[in-house]
N, C-alpha and C positions, 0 to 999 in steps of 0.2 A: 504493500500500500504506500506506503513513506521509506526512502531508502534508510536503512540503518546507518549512524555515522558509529565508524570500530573509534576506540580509544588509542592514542597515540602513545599515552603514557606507558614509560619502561613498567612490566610487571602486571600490566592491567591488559593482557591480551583475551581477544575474544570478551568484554566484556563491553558492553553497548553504553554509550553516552548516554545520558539525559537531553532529549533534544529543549530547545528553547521554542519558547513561543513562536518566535520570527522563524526559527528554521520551518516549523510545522505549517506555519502559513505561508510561509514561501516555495511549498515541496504543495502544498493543495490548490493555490493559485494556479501555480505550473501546471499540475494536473489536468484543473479546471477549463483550462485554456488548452488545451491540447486534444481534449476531450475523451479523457479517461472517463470525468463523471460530465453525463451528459446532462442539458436542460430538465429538471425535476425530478432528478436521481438523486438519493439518498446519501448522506455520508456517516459512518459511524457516529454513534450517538457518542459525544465526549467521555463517558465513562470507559467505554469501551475501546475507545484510541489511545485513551491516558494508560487503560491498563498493559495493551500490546504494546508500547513504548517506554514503558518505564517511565513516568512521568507525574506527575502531579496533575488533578484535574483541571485545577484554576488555572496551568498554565494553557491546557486544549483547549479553553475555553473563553483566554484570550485571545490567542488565535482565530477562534471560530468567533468572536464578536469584531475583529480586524474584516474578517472576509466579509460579514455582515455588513459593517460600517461602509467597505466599497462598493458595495452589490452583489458580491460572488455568491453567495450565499443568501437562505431565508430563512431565519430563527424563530420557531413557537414554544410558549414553556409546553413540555413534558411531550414533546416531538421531538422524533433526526432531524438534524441541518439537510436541507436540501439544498438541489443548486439553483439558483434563480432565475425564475422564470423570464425575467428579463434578458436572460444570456439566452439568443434568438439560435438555433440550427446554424446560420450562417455568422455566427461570430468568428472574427479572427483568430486563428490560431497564432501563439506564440513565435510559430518559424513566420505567419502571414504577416504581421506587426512590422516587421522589416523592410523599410523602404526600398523598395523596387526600384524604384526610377533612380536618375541622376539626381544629385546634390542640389538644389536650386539656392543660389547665393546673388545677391545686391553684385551690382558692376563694380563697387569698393571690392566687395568679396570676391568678385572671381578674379582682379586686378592681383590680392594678395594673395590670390591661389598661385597664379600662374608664376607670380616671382619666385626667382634661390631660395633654396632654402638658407637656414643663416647657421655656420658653422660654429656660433657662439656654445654651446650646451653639447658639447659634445661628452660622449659617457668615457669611460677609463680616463679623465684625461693624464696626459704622459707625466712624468713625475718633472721634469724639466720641460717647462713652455716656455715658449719664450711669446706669448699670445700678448697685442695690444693690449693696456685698459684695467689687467688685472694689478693689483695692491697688494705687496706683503703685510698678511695680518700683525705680523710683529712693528707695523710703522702703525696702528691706528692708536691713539691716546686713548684706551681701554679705560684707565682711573680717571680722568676728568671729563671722559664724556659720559662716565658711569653718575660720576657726582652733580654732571650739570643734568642728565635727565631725572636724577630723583631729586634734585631740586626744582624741576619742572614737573613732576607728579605732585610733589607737596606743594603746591601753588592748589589752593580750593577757590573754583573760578565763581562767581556768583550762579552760577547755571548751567548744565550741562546743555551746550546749543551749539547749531552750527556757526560757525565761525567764519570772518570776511574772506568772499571765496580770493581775493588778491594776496591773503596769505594774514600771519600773525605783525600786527603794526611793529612789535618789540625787534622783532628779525629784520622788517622791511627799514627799518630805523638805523640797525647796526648794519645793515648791508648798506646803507646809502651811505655813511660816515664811510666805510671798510672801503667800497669803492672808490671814493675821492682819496683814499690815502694811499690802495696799492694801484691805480688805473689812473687817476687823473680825471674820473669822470664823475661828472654833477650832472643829478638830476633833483625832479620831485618824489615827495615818498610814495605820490598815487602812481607814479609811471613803475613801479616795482612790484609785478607780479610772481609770487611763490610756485613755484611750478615740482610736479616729481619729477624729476629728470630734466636735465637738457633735450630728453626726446619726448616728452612732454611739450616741452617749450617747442622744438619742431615741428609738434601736431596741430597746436592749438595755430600757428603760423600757417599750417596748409590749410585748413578748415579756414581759417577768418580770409585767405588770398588768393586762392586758386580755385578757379569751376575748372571744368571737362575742358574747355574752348582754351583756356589761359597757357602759356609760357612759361614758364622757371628758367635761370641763368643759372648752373655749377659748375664748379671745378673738377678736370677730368686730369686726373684721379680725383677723388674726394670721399670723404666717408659716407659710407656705403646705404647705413641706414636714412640718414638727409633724403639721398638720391631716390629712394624707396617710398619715405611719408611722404613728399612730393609729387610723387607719381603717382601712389595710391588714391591722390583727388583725380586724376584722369587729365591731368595736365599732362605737357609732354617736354620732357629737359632740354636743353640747349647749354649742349657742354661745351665748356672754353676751355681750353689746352693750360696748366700749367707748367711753367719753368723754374728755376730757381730762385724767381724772384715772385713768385706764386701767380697768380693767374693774370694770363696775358689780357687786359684790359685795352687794349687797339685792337681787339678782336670781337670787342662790342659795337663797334659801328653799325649801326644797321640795323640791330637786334633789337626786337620788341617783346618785350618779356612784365609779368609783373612786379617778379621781384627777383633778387638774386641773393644766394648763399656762398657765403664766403668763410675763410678765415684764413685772415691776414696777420694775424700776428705768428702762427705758425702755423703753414700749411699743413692739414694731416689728406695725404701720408708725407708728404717726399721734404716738407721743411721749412721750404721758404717763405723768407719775411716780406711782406707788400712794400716796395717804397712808396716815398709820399707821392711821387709825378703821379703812379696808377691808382693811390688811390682815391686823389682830386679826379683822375678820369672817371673813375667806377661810379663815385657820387653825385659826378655832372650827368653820365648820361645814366643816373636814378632819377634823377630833376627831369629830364627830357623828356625819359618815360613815364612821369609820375608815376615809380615804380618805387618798392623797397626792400631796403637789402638788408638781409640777415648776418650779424657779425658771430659765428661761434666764437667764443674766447675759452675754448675748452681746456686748456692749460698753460694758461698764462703766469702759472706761479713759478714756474720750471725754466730759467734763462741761466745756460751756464758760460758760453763765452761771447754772449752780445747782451746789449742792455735791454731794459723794459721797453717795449715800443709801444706805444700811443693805441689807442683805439681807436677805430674808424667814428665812435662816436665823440671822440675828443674834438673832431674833423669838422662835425656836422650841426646843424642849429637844431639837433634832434627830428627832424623832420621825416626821414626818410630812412634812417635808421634804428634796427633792432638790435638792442645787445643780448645776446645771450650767455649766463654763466652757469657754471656746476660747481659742487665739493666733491662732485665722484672722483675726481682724479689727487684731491686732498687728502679727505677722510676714508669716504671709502663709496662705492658704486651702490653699494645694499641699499644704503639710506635716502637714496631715492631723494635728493632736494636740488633744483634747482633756481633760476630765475631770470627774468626777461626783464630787460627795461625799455618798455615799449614808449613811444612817441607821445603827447601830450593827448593827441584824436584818437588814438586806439585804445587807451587803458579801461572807458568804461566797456564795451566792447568784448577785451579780452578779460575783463573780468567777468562778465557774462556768458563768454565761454568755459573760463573754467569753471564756474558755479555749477554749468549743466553736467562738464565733463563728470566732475565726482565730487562737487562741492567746495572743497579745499582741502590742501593737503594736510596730512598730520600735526594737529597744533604740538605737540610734548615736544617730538624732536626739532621742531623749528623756534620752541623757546631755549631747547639747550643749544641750539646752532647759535641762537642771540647771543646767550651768557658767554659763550667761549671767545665769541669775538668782541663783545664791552669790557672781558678782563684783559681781553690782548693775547690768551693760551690761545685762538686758532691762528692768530700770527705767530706766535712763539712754533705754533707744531707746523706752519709750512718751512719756516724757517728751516727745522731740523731734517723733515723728510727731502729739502732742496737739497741739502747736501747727504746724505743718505743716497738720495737717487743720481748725484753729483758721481759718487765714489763709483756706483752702478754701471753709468754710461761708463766711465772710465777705465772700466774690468774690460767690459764688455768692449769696445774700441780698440785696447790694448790687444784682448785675446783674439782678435780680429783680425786685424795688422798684423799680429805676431805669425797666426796659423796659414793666411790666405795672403799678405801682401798684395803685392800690387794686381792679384787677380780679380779684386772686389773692387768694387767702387760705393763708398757708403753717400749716403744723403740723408740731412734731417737733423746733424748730431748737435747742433748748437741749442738746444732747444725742446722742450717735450720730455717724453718716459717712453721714446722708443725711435730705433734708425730704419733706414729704407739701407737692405745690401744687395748690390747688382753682381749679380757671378759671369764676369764676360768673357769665361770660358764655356757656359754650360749653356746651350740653345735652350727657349722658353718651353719644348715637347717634353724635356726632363723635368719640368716642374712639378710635376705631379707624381708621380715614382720617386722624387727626392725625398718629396716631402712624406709620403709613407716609408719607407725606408728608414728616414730618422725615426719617425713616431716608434716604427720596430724596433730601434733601438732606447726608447724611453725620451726620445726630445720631440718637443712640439715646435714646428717651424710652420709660418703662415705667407702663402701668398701672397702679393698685391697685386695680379691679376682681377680679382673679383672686384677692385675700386676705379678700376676704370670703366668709363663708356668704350673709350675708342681706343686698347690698348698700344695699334700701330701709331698714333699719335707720340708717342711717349720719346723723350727728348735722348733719341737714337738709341736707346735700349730696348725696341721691339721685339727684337727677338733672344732678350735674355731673364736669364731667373732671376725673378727678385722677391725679395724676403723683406713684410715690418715685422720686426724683431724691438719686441718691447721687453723691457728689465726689470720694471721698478715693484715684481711681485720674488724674484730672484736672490739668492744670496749671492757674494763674489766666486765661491765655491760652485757653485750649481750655473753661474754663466761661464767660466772656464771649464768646466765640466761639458757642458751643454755645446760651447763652440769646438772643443776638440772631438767629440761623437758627429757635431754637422760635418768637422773635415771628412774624419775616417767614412760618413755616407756618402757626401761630395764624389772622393777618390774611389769609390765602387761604383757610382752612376758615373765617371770621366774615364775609367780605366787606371785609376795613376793622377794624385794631384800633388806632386809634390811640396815637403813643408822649405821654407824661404830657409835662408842661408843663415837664421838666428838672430834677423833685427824685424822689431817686431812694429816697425812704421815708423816708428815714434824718436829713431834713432839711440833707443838706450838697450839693444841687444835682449840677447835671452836670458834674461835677468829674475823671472819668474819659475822659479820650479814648478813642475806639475803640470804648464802650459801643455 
């Protein structure tokens, strides 16, 4: 009647569980549906189920009031449960329940069907990554962001309510002072919208700017997700080629776009810092187009041998300009907090988008984000992780030059928590058998094919392998590790890659054991 569940436990073989409620009514459902018991056919009277299952009665008899409660069933005192009459000869069976047809999804929805998948969540990952974006948990300030959120729990608010969907005023207040002391940029506290994520703040930017019809401006290469929420309104990209000096802005003539996505203080992936000529160009023809350009400043805390450069809103009468910031690349990506400082005309707007979105984000952790930054501890902890991740590029650079010489060519390293390495001996076909290859051997190495539109664009390195290789979750041990396992894969996909003569770039020899 009900399958017996055997007892797992050592010692207790052959000896039958006590079924639960839920299993009982989930084993009669099933039944019912399939049509073991058909429309007005009887089921054991509860005493009599309780007794063949070893069970207690009142537990068959919550069961049988569950089945009731849905319709499967028809209950009179001092009668069998029958099955109900209302379950017609032609009810669906449990296999018939099963959608037959194709998936029917929104043109959003078939948009995000049809794109890559995103290699972010990958399962085993390898014990050495070297993957964009991730944070060594040993740099998060565990004790004072432990002490600033349970000083933000012991805050008793006059009322538990939603809260201004622009974000927590305390935060919006210490981000506005923070910004003018590490950017140079002034605004008002209404133009600072609390956002989860900087891809948040990218979403809320597609929704309020782009129909089906419209245009978007990006940088080819550029990061990946941008190019994606973008699309996913059913706009269509117009990628601009970047150089070294990040996206070639004489290549916007012409272009009618609504807005454009940038970042100019370090381009991700390959590095480059905007100068000022391109980026009076990029802002003039924003004005032309009455169009607006989105600034990532995703990790602008991170300059190790060029100085702080300006923001494009430093530039601008705020008009046409979005800044976008994070703590994911500070504190840590979990915590989900970003923010936008949007124009003087959009803030009621994008406040009303995020209201719909999800209301607003997390008051607790965005009062502890306040207090870290009015005592001055989250300047104090960029400080430390800047050079933390200082020593990092430095390994990593070092162990580079030292193994591959003048066969690499890196890009990016002045800047960020991660380089661009071009292998220009290894044709772009080996790209992908390289990089499994390593993972077989325990290192994770990534692509930068996937961030381009028009890879043959790319500034003569079309046809070769190239690697972002980020650090800043690594120890100095695990990226010398990690670069001497990519040679030894390298020299098995080359046939043969021999190591340099013992100077390791930098002019100071083989000076490192263990390299």
């Amino acid at each position: 009647m009900i399958e017996m569940v055997q007892s797992q436990d050592p010692g207790s073989e052959g000896r039958v569980h006590a079924m639960g409620a839920r299993q009982i009514y989930m084993a009669l459902r099933d039944q019912i549906l399939g049509g073991v018991y058909e429309t007005g056919s009887h089921l054991p009277s509860s005493r009599s189920l309780a007794s063949e299952l070893g069970v207690s009665r009142t537990t068959v008899t919550v069961a049988y009031d569950q089945l009731a409660v849905e319709g499967f069933i028809e209950v009179r005192q001092g009668a069998r449960p029958r099955v109900a009459s209302s379950l017609l000869e032609d009810s669906p069976s449990s296999a018939r329940l099963k959608r037959a047809g194709p998936v029917r999804l929104s043109a959003y929805g078939g948009r995000l069907r049809a794109s890559p998948p995103w290699p972010d969540y990958l399962p085993n990952a390898p014990k050495i990554d070297f993957r964009y974006g991730d944070l060594a948990p040993s740099d998060f300030p565990a004790l004072i962001w432990k002490r600033a959120m349970n000083a933000a729990m012991a805050q008793r608010p006059v009322r538990l309510a939603y809260d201004d969907p622009r974000g927590s005023r305390r935060l919006r207040q210490a981000l506005q002072s923070y910004l003018w002391r590490a950017r140079t940029l002034s605004c008002d506290l209404e133009q600072i919208i609390i956002v989860s994520g900087s891809q948040q703040g990218l979403d809320l930017c597609a929704r309020l700017m782009l129909d089906p019809v419209d245009r978007f401006v990006i940088e080819d290469p550029c990061y990946r997700m941008a190019r994606q929420v973008f699309a996913s309104t059913g706009a269509s990209p117009v990628s601009v080629v970047v150089d070294q000096d990040g996206m070639k802005t004489d290549l916007l003539k012409g272009v009618e776009a609504r807005l454009a996505y940038v970042t100019p203080s370090h381009q991700f992936p390959l590095g480059g810092v905007m100068p000022i000529s391109r980026r009076h160009q990029l802002l003039e023809w924003a004005r032309r187009n009455d169009a607006y350009v989105i600034e990532d400043d995703y990790d602008s805390e991170y300059r190790y041998d060029i100085n702080p450069v300006p923001p494009l809103h430093k530039l601008e009468d705020c008009s046409s300009v979005i800044y976008l910031g994070t703590i994911s690349k500070t504190l840590s990506p979990m915590l989900r907090i970003g923010y936008l400082v949007v124009p003087p005309e959009l803030q009621d707007v994008f406040a009303a988008a995020k209201q719909l979105l999800d209301r607003h984000s997390p008051v607790a952790e965005q009062e502890a984000l306040a207090m870290l930054i009015e005592s001055g501890a989250y300047e104090s902890h960029v400080r430390r992780v800047r050079r933390l991740n200082g020593e990092r590029r430095e390994s990593l650079l070092s162990a580079l030059r030292h193994r591959f010489g003048d066969r690499i060519a890196i890009e990016g390293a002045d800047a960020g928590l991660h380089v661009v390495v071009w292998f220009k001996e290894l044709p772009r076909s080996l790209e992908a058998p390289l990089i499994e290859k390593a993972r077989h051997s325990g290192v994770g190495i990534h692509s930068i094919s996937p961030l381009y539109d028009r890879r043959e664009t790319g500034e003569g390195r079309a046809d070769q392998v190239g690697l972002v290789m980020g650090y800043s979750a690594l120890s100095i041990q695990q990226i010398e590790k990690g670069v001497r396992i990519l040679l030894e894969a390298v020299e098995q996909m080359k046939g043969g890659f021999p190591e340099t003569n013992g100077d390791d770039g930098l002019g100071r020899g083989d000076d490192k054991p263990g390299l």
